[in-house]
DRENMAR-775073 format. One record per residue: residue in one letter; x, y, z of N, C-alpha, C, O in turn. Coordinates in steps of 0.001 Angstrom, whole numbers, plus 500000, padded with zeros to 6 digits. Layout:
residues N
AXYZXYZXYZXYZ
...
end
This chain:
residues 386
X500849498805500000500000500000500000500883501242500000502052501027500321
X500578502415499724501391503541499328500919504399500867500148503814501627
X501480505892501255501284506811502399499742506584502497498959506554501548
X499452506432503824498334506573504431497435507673503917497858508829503919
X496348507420503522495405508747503409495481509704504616495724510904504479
X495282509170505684495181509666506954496485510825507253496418511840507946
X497755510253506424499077511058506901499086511877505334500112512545505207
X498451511927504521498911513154503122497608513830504108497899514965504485
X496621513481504455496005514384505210497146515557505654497382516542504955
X497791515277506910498299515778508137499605516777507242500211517742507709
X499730516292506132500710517204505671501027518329505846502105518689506318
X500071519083505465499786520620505668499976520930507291500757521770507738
X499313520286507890499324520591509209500769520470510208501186521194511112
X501287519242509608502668518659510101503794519372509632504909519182510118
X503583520176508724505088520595507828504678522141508435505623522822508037
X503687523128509253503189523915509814504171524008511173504785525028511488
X504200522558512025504744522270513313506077522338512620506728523365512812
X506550521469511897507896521425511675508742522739511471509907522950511808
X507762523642510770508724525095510141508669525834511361509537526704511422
X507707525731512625507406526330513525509013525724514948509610526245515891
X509015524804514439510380523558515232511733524471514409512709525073514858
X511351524283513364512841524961512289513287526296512598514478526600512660
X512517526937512754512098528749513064512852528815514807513569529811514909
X512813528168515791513176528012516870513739527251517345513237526497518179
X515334527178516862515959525921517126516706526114518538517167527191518914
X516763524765519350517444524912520350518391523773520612518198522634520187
X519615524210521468521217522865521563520723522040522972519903522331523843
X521445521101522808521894520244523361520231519560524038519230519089523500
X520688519858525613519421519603526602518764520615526431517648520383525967
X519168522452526753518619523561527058517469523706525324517471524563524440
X516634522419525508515383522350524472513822522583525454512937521747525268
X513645523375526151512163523775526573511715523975526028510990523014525771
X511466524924525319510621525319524705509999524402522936508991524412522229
X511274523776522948510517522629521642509875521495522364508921520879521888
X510589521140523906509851519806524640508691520070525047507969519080525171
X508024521536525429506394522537526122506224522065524404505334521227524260
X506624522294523672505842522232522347504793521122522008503565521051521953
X506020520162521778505413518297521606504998517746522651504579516597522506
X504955518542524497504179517753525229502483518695524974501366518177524997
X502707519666524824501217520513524617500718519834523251499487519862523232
X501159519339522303500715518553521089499949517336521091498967516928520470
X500982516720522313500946515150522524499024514943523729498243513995523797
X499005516353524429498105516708525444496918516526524369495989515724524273
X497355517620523607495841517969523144495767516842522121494678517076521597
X496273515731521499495919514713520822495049513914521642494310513145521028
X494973513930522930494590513190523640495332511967524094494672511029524543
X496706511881524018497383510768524272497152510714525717496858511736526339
X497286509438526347496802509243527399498102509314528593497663509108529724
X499034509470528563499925509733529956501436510442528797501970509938527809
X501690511737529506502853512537528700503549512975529715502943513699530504
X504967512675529979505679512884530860507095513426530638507892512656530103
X507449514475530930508309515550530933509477515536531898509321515358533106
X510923515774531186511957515628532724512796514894532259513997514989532513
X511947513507531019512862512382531563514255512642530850514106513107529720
X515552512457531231516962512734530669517005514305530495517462515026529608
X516499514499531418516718515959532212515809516629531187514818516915531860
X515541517123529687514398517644528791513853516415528082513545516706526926
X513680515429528314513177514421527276511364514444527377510755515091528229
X510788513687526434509365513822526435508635512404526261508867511784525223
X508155512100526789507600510908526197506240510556526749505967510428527942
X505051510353525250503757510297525535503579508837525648504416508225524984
X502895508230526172502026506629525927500718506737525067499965507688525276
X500530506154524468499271505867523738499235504608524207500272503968524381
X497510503911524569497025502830525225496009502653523739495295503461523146
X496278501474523537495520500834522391494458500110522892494100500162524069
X493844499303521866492163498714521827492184497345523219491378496957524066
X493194497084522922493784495803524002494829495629524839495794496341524564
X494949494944525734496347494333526533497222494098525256496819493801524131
X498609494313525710499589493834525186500899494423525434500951495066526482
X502050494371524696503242494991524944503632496382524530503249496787523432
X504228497012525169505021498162524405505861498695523462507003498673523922
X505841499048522634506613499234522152507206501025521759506374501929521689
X508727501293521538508792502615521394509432503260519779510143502641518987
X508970504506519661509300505493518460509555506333518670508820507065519333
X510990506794518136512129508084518797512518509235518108513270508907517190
X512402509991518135513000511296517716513454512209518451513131512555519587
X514649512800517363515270513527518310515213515219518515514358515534517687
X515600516296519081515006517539519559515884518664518869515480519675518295
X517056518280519046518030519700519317518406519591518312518243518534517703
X519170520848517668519750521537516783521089521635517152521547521199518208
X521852522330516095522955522643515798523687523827516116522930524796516080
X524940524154516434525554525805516600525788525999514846526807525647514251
X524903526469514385525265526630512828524680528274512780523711528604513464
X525150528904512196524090529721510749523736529436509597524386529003508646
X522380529765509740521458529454508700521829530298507641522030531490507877
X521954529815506432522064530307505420521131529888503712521459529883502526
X519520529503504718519077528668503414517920530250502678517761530497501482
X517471530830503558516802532497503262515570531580502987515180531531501820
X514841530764504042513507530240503749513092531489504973513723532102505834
X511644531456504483510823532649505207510666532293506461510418533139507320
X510848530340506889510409530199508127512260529759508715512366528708509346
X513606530622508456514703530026508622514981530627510410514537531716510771
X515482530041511008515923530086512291516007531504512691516775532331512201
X515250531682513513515136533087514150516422532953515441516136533748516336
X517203532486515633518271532611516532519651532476516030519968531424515475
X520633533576516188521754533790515403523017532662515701523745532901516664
X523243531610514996523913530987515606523723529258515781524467528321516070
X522190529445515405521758527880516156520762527743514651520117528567514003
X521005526357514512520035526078513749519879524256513052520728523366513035
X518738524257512653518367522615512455518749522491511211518226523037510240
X520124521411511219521039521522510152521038519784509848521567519087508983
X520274519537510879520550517886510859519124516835510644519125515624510423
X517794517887510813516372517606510115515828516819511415515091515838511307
X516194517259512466515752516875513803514543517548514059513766517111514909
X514256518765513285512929519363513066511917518458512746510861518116513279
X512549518152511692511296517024510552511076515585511371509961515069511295
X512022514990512079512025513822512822510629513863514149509694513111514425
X511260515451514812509818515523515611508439515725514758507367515198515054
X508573516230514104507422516326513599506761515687512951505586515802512603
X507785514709512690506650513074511726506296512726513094505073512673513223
X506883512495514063507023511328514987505478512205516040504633511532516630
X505486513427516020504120514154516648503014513798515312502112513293515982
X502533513740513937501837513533513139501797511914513297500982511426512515
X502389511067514013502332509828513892501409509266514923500685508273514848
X501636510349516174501115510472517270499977510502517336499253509716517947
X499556511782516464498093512105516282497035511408515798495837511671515906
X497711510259515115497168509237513812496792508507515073495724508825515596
X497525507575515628497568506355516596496778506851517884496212506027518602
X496745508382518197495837508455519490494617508589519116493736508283519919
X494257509094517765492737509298517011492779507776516603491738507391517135
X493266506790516061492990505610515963492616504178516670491628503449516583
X494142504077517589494247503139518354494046501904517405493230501086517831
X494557501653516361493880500243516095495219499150516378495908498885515393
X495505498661517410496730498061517735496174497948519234495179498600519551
X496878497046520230496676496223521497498040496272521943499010495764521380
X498023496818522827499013497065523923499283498490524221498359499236524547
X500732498980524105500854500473524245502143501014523097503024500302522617
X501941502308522886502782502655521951503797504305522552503091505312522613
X505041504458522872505801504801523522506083505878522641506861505385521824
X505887507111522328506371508066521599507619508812522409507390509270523529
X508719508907521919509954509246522302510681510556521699511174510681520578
X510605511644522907511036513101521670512489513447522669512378514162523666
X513697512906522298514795512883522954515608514266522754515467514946521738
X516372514580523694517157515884523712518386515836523471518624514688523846
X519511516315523056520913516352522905521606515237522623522523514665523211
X520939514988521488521432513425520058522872513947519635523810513173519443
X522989515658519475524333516524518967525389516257519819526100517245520004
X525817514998520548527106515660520744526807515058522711527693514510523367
X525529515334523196525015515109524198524806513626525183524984513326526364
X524374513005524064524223511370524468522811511477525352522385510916526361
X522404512305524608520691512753525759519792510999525097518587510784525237
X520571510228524569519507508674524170519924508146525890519096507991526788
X520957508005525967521951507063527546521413507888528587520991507390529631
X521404509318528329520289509712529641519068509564529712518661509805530848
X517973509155528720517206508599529149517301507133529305516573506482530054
X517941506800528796517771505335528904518139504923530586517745504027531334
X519260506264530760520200505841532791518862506084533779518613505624534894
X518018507097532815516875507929533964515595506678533860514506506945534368
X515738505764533400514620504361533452513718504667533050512639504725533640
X513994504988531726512524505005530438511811503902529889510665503847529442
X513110502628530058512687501544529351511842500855530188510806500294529832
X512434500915531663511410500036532887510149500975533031509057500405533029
X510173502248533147509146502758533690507318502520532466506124502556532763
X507871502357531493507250502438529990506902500901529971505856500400529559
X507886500324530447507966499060530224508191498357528599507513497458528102
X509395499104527965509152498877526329509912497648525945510836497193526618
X509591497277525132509815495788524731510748496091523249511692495308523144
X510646496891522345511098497225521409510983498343521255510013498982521662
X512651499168520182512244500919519995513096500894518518514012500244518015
X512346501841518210512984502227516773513233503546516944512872504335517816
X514026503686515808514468505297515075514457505542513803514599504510513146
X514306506826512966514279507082511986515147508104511734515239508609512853
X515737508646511122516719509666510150516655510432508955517070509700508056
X516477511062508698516357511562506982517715511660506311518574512134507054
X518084511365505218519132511021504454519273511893503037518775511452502001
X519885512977503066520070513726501762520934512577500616521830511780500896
X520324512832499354520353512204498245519785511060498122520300510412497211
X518529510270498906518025509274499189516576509834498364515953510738498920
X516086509322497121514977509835496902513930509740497941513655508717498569
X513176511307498110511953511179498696510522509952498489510020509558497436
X510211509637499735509702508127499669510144506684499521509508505655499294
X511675506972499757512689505540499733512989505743501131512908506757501825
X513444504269501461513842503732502639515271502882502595515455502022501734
X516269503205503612517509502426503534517941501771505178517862502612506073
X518364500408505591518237500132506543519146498915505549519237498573504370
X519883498447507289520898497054507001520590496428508330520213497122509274
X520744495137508419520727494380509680522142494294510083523015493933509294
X522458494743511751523714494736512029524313496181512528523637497023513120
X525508496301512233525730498007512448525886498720511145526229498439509997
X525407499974511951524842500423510379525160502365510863524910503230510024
X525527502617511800526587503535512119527605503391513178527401502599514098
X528614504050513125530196503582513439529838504638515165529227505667515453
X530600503659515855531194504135517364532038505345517071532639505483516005
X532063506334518189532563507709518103532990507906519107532248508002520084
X534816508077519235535755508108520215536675509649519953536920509941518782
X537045510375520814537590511202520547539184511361521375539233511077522572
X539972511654520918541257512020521725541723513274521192541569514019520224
X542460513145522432543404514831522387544466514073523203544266513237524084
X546269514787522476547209514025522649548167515573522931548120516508522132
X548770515589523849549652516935524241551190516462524150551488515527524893
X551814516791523643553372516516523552554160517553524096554083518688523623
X555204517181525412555983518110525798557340517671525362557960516614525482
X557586518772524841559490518860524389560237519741524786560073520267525887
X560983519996524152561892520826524811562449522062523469563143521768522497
X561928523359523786561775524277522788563180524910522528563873524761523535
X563908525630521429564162526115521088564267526730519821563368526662518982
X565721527545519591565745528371518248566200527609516923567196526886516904
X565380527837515808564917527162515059565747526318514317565631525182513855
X567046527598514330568739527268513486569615526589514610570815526834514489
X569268525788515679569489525090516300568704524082516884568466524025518090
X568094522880515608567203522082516168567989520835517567567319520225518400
X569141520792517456569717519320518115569976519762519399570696519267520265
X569076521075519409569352521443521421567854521718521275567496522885521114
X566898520673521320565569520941521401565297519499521122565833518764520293
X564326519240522014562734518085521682562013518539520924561059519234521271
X562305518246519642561018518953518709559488518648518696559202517952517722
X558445518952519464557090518487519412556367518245518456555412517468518447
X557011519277517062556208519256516406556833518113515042555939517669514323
X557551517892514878558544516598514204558120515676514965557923514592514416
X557856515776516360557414514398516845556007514041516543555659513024515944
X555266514921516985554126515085516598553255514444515235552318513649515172
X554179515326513997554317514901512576554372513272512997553297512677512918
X555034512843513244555507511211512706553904510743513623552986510247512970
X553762510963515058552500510191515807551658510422514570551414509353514010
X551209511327514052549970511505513262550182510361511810549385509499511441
X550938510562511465551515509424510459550862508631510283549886508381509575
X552048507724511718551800506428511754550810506023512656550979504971513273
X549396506968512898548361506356513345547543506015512168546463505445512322
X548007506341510959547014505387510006547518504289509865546962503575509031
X548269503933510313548915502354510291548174501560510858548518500378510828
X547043501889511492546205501197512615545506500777511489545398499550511473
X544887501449510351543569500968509441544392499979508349544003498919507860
X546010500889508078546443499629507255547218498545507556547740497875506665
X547341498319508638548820497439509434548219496526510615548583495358510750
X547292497121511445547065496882512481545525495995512157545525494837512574
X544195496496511418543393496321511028543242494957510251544092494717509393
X542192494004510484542197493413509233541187493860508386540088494279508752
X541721493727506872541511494370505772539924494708506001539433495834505911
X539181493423506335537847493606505677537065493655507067536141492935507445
X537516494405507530536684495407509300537085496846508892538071497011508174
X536299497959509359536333499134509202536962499872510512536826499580511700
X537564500736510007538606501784511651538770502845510382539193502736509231
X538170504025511250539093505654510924539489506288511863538960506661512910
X540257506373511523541675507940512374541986508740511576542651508759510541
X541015509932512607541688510842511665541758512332512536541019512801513402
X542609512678512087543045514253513293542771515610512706543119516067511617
X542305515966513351541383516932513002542097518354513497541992519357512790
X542517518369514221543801519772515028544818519626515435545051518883516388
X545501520155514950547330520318514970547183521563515876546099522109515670
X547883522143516752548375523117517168549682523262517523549868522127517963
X550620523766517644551800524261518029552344525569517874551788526127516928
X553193526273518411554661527357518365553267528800517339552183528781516756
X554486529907517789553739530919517325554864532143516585554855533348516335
X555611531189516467557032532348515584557585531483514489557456530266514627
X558213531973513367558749531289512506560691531119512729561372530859511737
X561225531271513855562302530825514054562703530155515518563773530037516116
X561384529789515799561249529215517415561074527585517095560849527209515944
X561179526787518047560925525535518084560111525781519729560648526110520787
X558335525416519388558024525650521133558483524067521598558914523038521076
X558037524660523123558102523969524228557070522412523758557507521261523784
X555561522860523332554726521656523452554031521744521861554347522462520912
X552855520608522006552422520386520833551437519523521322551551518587522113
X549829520246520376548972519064520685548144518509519163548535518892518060
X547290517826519293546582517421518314545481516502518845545492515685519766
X544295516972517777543226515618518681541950515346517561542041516250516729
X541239514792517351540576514038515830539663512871516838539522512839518061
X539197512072515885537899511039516115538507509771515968539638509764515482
X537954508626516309538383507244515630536704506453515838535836506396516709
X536880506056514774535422505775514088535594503866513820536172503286512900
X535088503471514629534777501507513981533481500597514114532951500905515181
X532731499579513458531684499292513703532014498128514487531174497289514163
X532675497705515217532493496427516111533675496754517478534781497285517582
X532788496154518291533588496099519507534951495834519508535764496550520093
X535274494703518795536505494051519172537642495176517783538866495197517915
X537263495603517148538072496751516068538716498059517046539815498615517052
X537305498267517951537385499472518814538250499276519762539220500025519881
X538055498350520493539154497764521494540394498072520833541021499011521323
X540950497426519712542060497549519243542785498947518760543926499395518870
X541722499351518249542400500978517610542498501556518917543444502343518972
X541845501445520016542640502577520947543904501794521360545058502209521254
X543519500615521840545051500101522271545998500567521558546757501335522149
X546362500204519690547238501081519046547490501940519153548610502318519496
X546185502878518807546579504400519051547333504838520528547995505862520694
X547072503858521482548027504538522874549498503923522548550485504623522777
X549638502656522031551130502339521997551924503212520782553145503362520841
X551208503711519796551960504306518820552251506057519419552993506843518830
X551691506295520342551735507508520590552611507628522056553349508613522093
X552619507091522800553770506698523525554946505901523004556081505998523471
X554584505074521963556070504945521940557299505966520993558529505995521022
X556262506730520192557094507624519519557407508765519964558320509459519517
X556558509095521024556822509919522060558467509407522804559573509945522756
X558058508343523357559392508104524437560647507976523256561814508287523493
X560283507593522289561695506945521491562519508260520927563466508287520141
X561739509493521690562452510826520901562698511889522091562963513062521826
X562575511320523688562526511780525167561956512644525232562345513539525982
X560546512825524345559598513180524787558617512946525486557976511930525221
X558087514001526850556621513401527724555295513725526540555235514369525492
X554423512991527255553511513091526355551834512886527723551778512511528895
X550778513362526731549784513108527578547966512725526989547191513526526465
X547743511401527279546573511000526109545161511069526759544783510546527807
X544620511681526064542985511919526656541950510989525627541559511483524569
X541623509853525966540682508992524974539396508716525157539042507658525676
X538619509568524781537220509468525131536117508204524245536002507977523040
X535622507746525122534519506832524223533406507239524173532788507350525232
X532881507538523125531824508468522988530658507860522358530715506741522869
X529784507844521701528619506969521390528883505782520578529400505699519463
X528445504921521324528769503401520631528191502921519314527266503564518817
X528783501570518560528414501278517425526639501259517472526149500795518501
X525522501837516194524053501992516385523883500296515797523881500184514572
X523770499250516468523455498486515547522201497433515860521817496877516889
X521701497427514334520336497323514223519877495495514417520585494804513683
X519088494859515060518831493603515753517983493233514285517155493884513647
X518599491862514064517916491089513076516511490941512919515868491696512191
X516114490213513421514203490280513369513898491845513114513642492315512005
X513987492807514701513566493707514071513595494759512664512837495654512291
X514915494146512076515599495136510972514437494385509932513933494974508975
X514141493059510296513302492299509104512078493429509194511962494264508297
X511226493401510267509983493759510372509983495239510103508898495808509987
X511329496044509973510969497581509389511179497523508135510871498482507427
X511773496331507581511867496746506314510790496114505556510678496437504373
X510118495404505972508627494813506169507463495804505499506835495772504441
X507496496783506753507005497878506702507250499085505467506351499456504712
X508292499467505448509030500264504882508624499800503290508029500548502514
X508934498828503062508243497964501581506821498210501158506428498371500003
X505805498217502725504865498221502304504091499542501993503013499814501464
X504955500130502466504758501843501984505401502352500972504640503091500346
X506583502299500457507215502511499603507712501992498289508265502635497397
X507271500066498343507226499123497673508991498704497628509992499262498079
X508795497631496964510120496721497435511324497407496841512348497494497518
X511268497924495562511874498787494555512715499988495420513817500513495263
X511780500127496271512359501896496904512913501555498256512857502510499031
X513468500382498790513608500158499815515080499211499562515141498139498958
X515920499762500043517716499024500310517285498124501516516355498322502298
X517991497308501491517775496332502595519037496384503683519073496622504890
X520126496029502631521462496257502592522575497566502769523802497482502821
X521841498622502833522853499844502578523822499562503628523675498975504700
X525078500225502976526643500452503221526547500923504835525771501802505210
X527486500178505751527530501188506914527613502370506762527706502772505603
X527612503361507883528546504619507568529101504780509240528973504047510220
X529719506006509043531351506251510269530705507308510707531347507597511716
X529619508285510582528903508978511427528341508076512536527984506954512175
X528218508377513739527575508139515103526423509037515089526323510165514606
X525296508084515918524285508192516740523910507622518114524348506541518508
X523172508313518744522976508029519904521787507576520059521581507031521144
X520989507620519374519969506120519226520956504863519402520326503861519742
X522468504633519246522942503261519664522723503144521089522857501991521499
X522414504036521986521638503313523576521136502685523340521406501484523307
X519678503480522929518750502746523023518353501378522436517422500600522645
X519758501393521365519614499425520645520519499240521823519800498566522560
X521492499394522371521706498334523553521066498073524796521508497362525698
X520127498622524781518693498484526068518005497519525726517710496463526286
X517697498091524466516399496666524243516669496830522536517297497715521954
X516001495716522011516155495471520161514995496322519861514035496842520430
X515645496201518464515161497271517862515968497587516286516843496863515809
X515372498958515599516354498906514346516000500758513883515192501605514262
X516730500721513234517353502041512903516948502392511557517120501393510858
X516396503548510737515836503370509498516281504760508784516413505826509385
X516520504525507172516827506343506867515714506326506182515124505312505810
X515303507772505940513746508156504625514732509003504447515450509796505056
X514415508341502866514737509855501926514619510964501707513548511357501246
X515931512086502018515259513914502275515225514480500492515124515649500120
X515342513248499622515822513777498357516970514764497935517917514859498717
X516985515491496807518325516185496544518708517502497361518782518565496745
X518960517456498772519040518544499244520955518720499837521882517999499469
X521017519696500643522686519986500850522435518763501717521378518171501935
X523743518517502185524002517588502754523489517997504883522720518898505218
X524075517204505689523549517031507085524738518067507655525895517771507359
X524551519022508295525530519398509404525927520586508428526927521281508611
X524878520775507180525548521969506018524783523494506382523603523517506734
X525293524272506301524289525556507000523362526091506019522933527219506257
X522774525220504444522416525441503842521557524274503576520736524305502660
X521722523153504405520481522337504654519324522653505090519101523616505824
X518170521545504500517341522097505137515951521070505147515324520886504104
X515713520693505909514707519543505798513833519002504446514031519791503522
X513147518164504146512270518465503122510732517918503539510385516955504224
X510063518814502924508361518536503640507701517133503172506806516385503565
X508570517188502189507495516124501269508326514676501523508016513796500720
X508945514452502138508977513157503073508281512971504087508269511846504588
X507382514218504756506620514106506044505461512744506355505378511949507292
X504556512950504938503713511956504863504070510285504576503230509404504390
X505412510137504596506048508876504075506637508592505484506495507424505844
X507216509352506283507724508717507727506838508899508496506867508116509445
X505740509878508505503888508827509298504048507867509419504444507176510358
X503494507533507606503106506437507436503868505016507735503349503905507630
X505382505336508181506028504247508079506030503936509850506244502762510150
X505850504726510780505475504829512089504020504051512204503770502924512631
X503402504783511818501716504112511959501914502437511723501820501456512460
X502252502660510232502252500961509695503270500414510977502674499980511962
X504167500415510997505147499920511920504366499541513705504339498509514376
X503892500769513913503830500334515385502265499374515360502086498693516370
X501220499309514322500225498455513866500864497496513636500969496962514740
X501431496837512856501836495732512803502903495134513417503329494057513000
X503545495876514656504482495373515654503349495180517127503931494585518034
X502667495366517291501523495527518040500138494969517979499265495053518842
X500083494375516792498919493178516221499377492087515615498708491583514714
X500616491528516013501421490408515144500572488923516588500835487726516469
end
């Protein structure tokens, strides 16, 4: 079957909320005023219990269906970006600085039009968990709700997520069973040497020659260390050092991401990355100092359920418009909590030909609205009447 009548309905109305979400973007947690938004939405739909707080701004309504049965949950996320807007739409971010660069607009706002469908409907038995999460950017606001006991208190049995995907035609669907975005680790590495003048390097620890070589030979990890056919990126993102052109300073830092889809890859690239960076450190009597953060884990999507969205996803979009298989990717999400809480699967809709995610000239697209309804509705109906 193709988009719900019920959701090309809501179009107009839904892409109204969304430009109204777009127009007022807010970071991290400090999202009130979009979370008063979707719980006053979720109120007046009539959803039956909406509760505010959870992961310090999170939102989450219950809908109680026709019968007993299990829970299940549907997630979207809140916050925006430190960007400027630069797209000159009439409804573009009224705050200088901040803006929805990543279509977290459009995510709430299918996921509130999905809402509206299922609390005016109910045709499903058990309960259905609407999830409007805060500080996905950078925040890990999925692990704070998940630490603040969303899953026990809800009692959810299964949760999904959705994404919008620039260059994905509008009304296509892409999803893989497995991991299907990469773990996100960050370091910062400080090198102390011993500074001097420039026309005398051999009375100096050079930091930044040392430096040079650590950065090197940390891609040796993806080609040396790695086996071939597992994925690892390193990559460094800031150099800093010295502030004269005949000085050699004192220190030197640098610090970048390392990106892998499986536990046992991740394990390894930091181990490398600490022995290659101490040992080229010491082998040149330089101190050194490593900061390795683990930051949102691999998102990966649970078999059955990856079957039953793409199930779905087919039956809205037909088999043609739906990847089963798509390519990992090395961007992180923090929807990977919530797949290590409970199963579940992860889904992209197509934003069609627009700038890319994180671009200050992105910009959601409306006319996927009625296609990720419909893929919510169908989804939590037939995860809920099986």
């Amino acid at each position: 079957m193709p988009i719900l009548n019920r959701a090309a309905e809501l179009q107009g109305e839904v892409t109204e909320w969304r430009r109204h979400i777009h127009a007022h973007p807010e970071l991290l947690y400090a999202v009130e005023n979009t979370a008063a938004f979707v719980a006053e939405k979720l109120r007046a739909f009539g959803v039956d219990e909406v509760v505010t707080g959870i992961g310090r701004t999170g939102v989450v309504g219950l809908i109680r269906g026709k019968g007993e049965g299990r829970t299940i949950g549907l997630r979207a996320d809140m916050d925006a970006l430190p960007l400027t807007e630069i797209t000159g739409k009439p409804y573009a971010s009224e705050t200088p600085g901040k803006m929805h660069a990543c279509g977290h607009d459009g995510h709430t706002a299918m996921l509130l039009g999905a809402a509206k469908y299922l609390a005016e409907n109910r045709n499903f038995n058990g309960n259905i968990a609407v999830i409007f999460q805060p500080a996905e950017e950078g925040g890990a606001g999925g692990d704070a709700m998940v630490k603040d006991g969303m899953m026990e208190r809800f009692e959810i049995a299964e949760v999904y997520g959705m994404h919008n995907m620039p260059g994905l035609p509008v009304g296509h669907f892409a999803i893989r069973k497995g991991a299907i975005m990469a773990a996100t680790d960050e370091f910062t590495v400080s090198i102390k040497g011993v500074g001097g003048h420039a026309a005398m390097p051999h009375m100096t620890i050079d930091p930044i020659a040392i430096g040079a070589q650590i950065v090197s030979n940390l891609q040796l990890i993806a080609s040396r260390s790695a086996n071939p056919l597992k994925s690892v990126v390193v990559s460094v993102t800031k150099f800093n050092a010295g502030n004269a052109h005949n000085v050699i300073p004192n220190d030197a830092s640098f610090a970048g991401t390392v990106r892998t889809l499986d536990p046992e890859m991740r394990d390894l690239a930091e181990q490398r990355f600490k022995q290659i960076v101490t040992g080229i450190a010491t082998s040149h009597s330089a101190e050194v100092e490593i900061e390795f953060h683990r930051n949102y884990p691999v998102t990966f999507n649970h078999a059955d359920e990856t079957d039953h969205a793409i199930a779905v996803a087919e039956e809205i979009a037909g088999s043609g418009n739906v990847i089963p298989d798509i390519d990992p990717m090395m961007g992180g999400e923090d929807f990977s909590y919530m797949l290590l809480s409970r199963p579940g699967a992860f889904i992209f809709v197509g934003n069609g030909d627009s700038a890319g995610l994180h671009n200050p000239a992105y910009d959601f697209n409306d006319e996927a609205i009625a296609h990720g309804i419909s893929y919510w509705v169908r989804l939590a109906e037939q995860r809920l009447n099986a």
